[in-house]
ZATORKE-574683 format. One record per residue (C-alpha): z, y, x. Coordinates in steps of 0.05 Angstrom, whole numbers. Layout:
residues N
<r><up>Z</up><north>Y</north><east>X</east></r>
...
END
This chain:
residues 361
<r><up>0</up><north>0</north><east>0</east></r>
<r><up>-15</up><north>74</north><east>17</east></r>
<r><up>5</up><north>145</north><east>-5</east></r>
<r><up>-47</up><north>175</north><east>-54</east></r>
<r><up>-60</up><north>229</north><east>11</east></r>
<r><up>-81</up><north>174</north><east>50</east></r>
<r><up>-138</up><north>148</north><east>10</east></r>
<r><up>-152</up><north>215</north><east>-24</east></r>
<r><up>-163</up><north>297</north><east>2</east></r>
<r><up>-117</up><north>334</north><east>-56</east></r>
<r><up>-124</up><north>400</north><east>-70</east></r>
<r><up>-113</up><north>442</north><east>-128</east></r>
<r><up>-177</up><north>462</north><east>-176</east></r>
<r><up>-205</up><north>518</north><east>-197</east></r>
<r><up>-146</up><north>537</north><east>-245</east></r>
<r><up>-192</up><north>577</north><east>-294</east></r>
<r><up>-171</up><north>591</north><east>-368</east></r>
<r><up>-206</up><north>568</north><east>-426</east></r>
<r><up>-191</up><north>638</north><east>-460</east></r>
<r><up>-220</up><north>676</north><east>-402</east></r>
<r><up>-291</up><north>631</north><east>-400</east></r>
<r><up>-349</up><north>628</north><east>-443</east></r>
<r><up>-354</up><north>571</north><east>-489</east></r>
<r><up>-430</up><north>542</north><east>-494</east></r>
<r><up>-451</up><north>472</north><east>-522</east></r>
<r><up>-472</up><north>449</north><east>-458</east></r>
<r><up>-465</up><north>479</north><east>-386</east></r>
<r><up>-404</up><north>462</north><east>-338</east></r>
<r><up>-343</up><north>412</north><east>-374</east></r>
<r><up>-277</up><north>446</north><east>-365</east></r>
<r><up>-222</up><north>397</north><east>-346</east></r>
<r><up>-149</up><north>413</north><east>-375</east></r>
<r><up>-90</up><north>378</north><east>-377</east></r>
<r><up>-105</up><north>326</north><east>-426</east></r>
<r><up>-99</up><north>250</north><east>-435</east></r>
<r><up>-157</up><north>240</north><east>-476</east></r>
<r><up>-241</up><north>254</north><east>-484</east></r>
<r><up>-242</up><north>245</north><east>-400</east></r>
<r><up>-206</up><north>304</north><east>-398</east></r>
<r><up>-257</up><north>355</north><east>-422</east></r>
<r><up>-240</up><north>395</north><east>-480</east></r>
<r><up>-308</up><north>444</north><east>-465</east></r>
<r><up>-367</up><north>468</north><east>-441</east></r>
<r><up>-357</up><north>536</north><east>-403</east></r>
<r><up>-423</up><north>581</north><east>-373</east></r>
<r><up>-426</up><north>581</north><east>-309</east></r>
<r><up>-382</up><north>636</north><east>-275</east></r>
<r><up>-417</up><north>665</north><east>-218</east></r>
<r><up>-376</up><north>660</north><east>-156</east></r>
<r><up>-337</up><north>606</north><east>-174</east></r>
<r><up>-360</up><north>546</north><east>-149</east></r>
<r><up>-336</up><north>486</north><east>-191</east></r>
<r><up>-290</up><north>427</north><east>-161</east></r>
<r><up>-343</up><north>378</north><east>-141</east></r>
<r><up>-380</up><north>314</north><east>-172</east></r>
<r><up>-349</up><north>250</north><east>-146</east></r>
<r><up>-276</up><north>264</north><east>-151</east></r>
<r><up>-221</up><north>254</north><east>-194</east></r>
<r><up>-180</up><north>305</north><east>-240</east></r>
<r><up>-105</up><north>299</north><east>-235</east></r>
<r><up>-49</up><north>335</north><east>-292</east></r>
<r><up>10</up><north>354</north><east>-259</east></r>
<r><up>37</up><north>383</north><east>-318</east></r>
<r><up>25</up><north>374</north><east>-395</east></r>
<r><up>-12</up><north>296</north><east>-393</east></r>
<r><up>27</up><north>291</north><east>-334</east></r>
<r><up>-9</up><north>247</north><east>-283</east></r>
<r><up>-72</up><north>228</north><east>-346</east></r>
<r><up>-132</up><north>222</north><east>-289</east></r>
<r><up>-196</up><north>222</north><east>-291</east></r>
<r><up>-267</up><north>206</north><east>-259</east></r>
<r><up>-325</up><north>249</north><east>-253</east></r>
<r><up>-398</up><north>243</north><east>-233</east></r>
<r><up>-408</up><north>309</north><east>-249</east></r>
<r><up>-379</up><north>382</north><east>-235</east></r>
<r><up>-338</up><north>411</north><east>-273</east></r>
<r><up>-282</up><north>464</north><east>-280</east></r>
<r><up>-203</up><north>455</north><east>-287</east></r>
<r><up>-151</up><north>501</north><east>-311</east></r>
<r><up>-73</up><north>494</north><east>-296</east></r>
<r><up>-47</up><north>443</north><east>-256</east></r>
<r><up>-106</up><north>395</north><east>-248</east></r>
<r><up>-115</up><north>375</north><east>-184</east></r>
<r><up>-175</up><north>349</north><east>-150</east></r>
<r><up>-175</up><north>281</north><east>-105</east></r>
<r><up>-233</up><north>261</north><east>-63</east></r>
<r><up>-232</up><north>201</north><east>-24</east></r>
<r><up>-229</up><north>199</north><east>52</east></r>
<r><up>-270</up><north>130</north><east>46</east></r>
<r><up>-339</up><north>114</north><east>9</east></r>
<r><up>-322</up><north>77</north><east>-54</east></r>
<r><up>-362</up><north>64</north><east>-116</east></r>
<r><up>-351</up><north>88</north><east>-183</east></r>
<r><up>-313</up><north>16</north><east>-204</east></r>
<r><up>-268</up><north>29</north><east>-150</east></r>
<r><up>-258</up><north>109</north><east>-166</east></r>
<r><up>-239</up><north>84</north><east>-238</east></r>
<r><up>-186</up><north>32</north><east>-219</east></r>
<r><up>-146</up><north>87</north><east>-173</east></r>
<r><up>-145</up><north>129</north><east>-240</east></r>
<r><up>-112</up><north>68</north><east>-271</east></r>
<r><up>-64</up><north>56</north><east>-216</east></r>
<r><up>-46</up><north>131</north><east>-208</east></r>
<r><up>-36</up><north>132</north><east>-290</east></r>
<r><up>11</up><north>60</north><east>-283</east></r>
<r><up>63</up><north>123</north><east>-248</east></r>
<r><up>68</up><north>162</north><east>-314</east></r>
<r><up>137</up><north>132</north><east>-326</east></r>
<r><up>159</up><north>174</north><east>-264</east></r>
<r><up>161</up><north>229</north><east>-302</east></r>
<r><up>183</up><north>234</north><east>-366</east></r>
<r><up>229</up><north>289</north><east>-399</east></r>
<r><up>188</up><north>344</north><east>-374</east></r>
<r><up>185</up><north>324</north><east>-305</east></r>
<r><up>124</up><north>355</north><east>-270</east></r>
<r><up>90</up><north>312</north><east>-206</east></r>
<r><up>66</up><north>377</north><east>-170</east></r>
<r><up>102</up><north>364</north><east>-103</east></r>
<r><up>110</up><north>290</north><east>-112</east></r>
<r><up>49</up><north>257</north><east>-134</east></r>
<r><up>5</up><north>251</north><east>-68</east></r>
<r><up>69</up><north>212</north><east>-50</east></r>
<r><up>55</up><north>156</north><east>-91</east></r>
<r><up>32</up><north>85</north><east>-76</east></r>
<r><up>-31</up><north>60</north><east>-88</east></r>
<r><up>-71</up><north>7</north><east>-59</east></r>
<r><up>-104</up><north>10</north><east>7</east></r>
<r><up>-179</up><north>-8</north><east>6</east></r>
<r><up>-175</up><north>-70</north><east>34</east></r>
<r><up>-124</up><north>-92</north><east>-25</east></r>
<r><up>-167</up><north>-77</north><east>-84</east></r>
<r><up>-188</up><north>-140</north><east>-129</east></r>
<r><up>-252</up><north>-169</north><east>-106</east></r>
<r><up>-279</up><north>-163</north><east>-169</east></r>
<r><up>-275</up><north>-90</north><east>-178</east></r>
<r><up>-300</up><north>-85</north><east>-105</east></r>
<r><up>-362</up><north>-126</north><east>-137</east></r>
<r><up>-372</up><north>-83</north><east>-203</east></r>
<r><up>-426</up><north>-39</north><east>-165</east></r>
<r><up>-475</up><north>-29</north><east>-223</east></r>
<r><up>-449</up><north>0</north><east>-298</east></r>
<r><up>-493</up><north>-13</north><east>-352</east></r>
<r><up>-486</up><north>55</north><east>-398</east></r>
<r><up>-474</up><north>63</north><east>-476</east></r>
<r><up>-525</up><north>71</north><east>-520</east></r>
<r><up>-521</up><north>145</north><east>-536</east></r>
<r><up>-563</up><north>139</north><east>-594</east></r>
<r><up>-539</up><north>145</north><east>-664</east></r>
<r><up>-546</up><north>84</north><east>-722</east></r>
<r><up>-568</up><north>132</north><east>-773</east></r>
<r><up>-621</up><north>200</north><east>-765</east></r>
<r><up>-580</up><north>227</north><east>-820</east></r>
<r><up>-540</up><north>274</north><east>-781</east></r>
<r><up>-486</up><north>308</north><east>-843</east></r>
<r><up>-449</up><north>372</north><east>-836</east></r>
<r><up>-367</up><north>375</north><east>-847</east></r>
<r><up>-354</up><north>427</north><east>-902</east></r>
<r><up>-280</up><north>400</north><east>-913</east></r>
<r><up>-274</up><north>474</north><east>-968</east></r>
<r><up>-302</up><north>420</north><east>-1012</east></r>
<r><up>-256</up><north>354</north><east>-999</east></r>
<r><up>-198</up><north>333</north><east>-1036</east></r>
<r><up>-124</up><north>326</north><east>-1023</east></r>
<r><up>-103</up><north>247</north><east>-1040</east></r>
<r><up>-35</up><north>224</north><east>-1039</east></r>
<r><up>-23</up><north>165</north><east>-984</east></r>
<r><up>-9</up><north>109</north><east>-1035</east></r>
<r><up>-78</up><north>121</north><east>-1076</east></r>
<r><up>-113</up><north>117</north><east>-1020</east></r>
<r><up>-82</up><north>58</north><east>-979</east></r>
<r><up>-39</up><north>0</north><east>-994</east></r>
<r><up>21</up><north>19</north><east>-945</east></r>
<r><up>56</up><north>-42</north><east>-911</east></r>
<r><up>115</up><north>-42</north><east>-858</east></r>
<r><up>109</up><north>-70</north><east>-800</east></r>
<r><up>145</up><north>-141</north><east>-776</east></r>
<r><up>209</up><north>-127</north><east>-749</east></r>
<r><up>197</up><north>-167</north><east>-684</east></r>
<r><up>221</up><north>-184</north><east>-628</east></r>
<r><up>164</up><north>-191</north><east>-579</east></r>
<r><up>145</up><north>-260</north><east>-561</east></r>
<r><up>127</up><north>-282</north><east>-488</east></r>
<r><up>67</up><north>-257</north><east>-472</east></r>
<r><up>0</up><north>-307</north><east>-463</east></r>
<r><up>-62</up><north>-266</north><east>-432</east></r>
<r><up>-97</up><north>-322</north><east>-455</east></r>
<r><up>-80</up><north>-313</north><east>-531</east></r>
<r><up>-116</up><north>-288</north><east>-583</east></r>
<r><up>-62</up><north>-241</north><east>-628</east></r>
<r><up>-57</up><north>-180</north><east>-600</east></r>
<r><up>17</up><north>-136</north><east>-613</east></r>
<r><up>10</up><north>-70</north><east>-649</east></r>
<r><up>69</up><north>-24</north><east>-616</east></r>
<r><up>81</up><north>48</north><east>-624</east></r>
<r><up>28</up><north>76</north><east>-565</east></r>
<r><up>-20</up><north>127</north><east>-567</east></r>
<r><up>-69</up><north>86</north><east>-523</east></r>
<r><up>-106</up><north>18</north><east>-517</east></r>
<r><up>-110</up><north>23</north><east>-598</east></r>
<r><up>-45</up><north>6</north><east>-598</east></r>
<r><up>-51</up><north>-58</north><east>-566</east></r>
<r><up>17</up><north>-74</north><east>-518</east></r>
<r><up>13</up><north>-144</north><east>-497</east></r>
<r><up>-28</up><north>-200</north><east>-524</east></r>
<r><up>6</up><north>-272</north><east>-549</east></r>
<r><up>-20</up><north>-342</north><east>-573</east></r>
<r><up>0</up><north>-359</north><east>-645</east></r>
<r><up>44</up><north>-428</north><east>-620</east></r>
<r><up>90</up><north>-366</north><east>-594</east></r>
<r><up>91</up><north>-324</north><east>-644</east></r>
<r><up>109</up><north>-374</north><east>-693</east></r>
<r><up>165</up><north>-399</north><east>-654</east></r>
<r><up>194</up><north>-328</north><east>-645</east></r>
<r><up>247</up><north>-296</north><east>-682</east></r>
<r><up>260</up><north>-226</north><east>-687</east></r>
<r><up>339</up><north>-229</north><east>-658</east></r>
<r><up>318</up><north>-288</north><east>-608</east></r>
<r><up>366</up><north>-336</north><east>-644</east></r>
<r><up>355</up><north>-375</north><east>-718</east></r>
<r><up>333</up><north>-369</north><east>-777</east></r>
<r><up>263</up><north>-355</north><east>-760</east></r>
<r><up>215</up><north>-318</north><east>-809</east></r>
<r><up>154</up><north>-347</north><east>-832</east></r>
<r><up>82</up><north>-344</north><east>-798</east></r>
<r><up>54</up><north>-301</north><east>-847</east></r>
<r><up>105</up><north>-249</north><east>-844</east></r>
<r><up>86</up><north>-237</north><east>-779</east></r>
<r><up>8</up><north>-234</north><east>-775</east></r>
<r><up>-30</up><north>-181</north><east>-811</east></r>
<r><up>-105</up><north>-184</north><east>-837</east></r>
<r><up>-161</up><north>-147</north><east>-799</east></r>
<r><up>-197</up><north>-99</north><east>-825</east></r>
<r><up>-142</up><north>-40</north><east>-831</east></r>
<r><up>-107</up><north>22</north><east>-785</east></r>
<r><up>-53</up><north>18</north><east>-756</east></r>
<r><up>-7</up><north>83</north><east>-754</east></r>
<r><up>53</up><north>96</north><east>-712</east></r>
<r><up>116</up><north>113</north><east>-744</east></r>
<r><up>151</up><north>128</north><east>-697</east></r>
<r><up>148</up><north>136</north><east>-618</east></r>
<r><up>78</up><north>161</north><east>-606</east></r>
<r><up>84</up><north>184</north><east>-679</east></r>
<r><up>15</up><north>195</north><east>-728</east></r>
<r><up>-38</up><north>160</north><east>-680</east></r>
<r><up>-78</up><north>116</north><east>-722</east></r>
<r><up>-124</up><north>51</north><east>-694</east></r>
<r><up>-172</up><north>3</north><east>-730</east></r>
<r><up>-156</up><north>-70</north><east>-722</east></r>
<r><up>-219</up><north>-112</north><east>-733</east></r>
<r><up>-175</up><north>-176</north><east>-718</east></r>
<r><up>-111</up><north>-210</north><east>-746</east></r>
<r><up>-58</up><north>-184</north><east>-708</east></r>
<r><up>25</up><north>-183</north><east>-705</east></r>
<r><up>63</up><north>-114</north><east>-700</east></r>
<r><up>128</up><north>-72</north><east>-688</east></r>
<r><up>165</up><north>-43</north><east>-746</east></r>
<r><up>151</up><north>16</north><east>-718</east></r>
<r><up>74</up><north>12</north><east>-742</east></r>
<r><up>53</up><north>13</north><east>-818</east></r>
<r><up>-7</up><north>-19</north><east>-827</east></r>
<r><up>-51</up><north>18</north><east>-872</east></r>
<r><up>-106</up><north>-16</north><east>-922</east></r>
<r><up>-159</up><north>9</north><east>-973</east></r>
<r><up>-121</up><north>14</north><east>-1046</east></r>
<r><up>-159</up><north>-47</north><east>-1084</east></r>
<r><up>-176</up><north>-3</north><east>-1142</east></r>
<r><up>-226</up><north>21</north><east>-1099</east></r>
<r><up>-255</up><north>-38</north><east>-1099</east></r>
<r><up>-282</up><north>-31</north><east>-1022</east></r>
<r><up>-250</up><north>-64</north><east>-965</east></r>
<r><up>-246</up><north>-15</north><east>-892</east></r>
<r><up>-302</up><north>-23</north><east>-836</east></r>
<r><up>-301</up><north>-2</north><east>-768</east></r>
<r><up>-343</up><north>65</north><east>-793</east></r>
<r><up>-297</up><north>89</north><east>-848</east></r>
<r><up>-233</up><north>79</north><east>-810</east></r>
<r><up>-265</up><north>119</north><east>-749</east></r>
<r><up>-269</up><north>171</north><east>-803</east></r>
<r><up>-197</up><north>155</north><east>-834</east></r>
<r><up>-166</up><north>158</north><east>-770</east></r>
<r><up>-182</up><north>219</north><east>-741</east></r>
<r><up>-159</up><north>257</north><east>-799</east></r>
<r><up>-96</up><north>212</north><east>-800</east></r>
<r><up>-89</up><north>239</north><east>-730</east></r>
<r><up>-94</up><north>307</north><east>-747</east></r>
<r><up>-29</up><north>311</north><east>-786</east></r>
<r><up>5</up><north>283</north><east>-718</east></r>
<r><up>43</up><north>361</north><east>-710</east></r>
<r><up>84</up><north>350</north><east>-780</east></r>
<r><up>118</up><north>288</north><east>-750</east></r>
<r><up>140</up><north>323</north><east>-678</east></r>
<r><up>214</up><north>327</north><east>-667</east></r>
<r><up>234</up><north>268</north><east>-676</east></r>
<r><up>210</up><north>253</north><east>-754</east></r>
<r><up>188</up><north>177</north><east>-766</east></r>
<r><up>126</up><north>170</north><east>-809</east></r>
<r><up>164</up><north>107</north><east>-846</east></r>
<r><up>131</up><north>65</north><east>-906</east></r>
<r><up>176</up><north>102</north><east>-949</east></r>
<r><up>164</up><north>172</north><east>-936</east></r>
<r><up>85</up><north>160</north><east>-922</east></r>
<r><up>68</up><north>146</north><east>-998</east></r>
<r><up>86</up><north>224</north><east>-1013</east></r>
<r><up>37</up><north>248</north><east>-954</east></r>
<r><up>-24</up><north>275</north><east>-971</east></r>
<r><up>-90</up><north>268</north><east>-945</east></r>
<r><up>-147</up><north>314</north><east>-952</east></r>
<r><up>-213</up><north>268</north><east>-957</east></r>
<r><up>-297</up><north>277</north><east>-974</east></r>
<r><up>-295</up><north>264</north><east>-1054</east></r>
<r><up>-339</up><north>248</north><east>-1105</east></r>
<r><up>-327</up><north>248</north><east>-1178</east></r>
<r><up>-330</up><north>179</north><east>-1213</east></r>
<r><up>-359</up><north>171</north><east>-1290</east></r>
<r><up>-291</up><north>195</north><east>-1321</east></r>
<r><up>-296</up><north>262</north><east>-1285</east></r>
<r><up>-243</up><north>245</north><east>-1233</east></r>
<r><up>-246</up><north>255</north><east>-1162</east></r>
<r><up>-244</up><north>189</north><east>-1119</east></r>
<r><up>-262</up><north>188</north><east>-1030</east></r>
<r><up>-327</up><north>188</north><east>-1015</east></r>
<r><up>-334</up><north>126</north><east>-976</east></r>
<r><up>-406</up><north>119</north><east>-972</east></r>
<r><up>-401</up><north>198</north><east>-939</east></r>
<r><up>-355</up><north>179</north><east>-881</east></r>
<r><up>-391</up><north>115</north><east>-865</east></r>
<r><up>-462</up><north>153</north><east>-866</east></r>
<r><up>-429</up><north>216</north><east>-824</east></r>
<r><up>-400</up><north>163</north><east>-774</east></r>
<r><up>-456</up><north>128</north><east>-754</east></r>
<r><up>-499</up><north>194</north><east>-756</east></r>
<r><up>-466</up><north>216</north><east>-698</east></r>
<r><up>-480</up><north>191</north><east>-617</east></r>
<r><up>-450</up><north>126</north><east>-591</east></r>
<r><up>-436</up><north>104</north><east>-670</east></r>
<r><up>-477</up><north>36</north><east>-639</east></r>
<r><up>-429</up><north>21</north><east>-599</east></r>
<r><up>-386</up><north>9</north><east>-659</east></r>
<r><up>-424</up><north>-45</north><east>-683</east></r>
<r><up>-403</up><north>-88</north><east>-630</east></r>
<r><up>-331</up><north>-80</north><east>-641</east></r>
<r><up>-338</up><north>-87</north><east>-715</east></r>
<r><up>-364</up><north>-166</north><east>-711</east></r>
<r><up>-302</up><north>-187</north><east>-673</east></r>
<r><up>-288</up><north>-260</north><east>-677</east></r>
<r><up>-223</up><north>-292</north><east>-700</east></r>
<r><up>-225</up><north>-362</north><east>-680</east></r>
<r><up>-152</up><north>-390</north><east>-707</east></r>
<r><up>-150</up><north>-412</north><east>-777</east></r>
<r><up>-92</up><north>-393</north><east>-827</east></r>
<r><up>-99</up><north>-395</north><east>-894</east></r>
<r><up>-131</up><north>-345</north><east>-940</east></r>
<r><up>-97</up><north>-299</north><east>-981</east></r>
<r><up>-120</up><north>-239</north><east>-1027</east></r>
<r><up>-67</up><north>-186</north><east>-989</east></r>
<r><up>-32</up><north>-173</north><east>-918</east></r>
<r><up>30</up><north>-214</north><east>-918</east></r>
<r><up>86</up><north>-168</north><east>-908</east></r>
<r><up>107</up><north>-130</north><east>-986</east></r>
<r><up>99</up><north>-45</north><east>-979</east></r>
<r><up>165</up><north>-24</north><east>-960</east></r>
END
């Protein structure tokens, strides 16, 4: 092992503000303290005399996302404490990417508010010579398909949605109260936990375990299908990483700290990898009500509202547009790529049931 400083130059970026730059559709990304979308939150112009950190490097949050990094094949401007590390060495962009997951595995080192300023070239990371031979191999990425499913590209006018109360849109379950099982990397049931990352996936388990699990560690056991959930529904955090919201296109088992959220049956239409995109970003938009330490439980989500694309039905009433936010999803870049995960394969067999197995709290 190695210091970051030792495989990497480090110096501090550009340190521009949004605010003070002009925001275009496309010209120079501008790198901020973020732990999502790469990083970028926009496109700046081009300030003359300020030459941007360069292409080939990673972007490093001291502050804010504290240590969220970052690779980029491209230049780009930073504001407030990003840093910039180039590496001393050539390595390939497989190699660039699993430093940023390394340097990111440190995050714990600084909770509470902690910034990593004058500590974080101090940490360990492998040396060259000890990364995996199989990311050493990875020399060639094959890119996404940028191109939409659907020409139809649809404009948001949300001055014409709806506000929908949280029970008429979704049948609202609690999560298992579990204890979690050993883990099995060669299972097949991944655990839904209260994260904002890796759509909520912590660990991943083989059903054998699961069902020999209880929640305490001792007896009585519950049941099998207490503990597994249907696919085809989002996950929400109730706590913890409160309001972010996943699609699970697999049977799964969860915290209690998750409520697992599926299409009210009157609707008569079951969720799909294109609608819950849609569903969960607005889900995620109402994270700032549940700040402070407010939990998002079964039995306070029912009263939340939701404000939704509607249509109205043959008695005059409003219902969601579902049709909408499935066409507006795949009109936009990369929907293809949802395809894939939308035909995920669930090879155990349990037996069939109308409903999730776990009774709305």
């Amino acid at each position: 092992m190695k210091r970051l400083d030792e495989i990497f130059d480090v110096w501090y970026g550009v340190n521009l503000e949004v605010v003070n730059s002009e925001v275009v559709e496309r010209d120079i990304p501008f790198v901020s303290r973020q732990s999502v979308n790469n990083g970028v939150v926009c496109h700046v112009k081009r300030i003359e005399g300020i030459v941007p950190n360069p292409a080939h490097t990673l972007s490093i949050a001291v502050s804010g996302s504290v240590l969220s990094t970052f690779y980029h094949d491209y230049e780009y401007y930073s504001g407030r404490d990003v840093y910039v590390a180039k590496p001393k060495i050539e390595l390939s962009k497989a190699e660039m990417l699993y430093y940023c997951y390394v340097i990111e595995q440190n995050k714990y080192r600084y909770n509470y508010g902690r910034g990593a300023n004058k500590t974080f070239r101090e940490i360990l990371v492998p040396s060259y010579e000890e990364l995996p031979e199989s990311v050493k191999r990875q020399d060639v990425f094959v890119p996404f398909d940028t191109q939409p499913l659907s020409p139809k590209k649809l404009k948001l006018n949300t001055k014409e949605w709806q506000w929908f109360r949280y029970d008429d849109v979704f049948q609202i379950f609690k999560g298992f109260y579990n204890k979690k099982p050993e883990e099995n990397l060669d299972g097949e049931i991944p655990f839904i936990g209260a994260t904002d990352s890796n759509n909520g996936i912590t660990s991943i388990h083989d059903i054998e375990t699961i069902e020999l699990a209880s929640k305490t560690g001792d007896e009585p056991n519950a049941p099998l299908e207490e503990k597994i959930f249907d696919p085809n529904c989002i996950t929400v955090s109730n706590n913890g990483s409160v309001g972010y919201a996943f699609y699970q296109p697999k049977k799964f088992t969860c915290t209690h700290d998750v409520n697992p959220l599926y299409l009210n049956k009157k609707w008569g239409k079951e969720m799909n990898v294109y609608i819950s995109m849609f569903l969960c970003t607005v889900i995620e938009m109402e994270q700032f009500r549940w700040a402070y330490g407010r939990k998002w439980r079964p039995k306070r989500m029912p009263d939340s509202l939701i404000k939704l694309p509607a249509i109205l039905n043959t008695q005059g009433e409003y219902e969601p547009d579902w049709q909408w936010m499935e066409d507006y999803i795949k009109g936009l870049p990369y929907s293809g790529c949802l395809e894939q995960s939308s035909h995920v394969s669930y090879p155990i067999s349990t037996e069939e049931d109308d409903s999730p197995s776990i009774a709305a709290e």
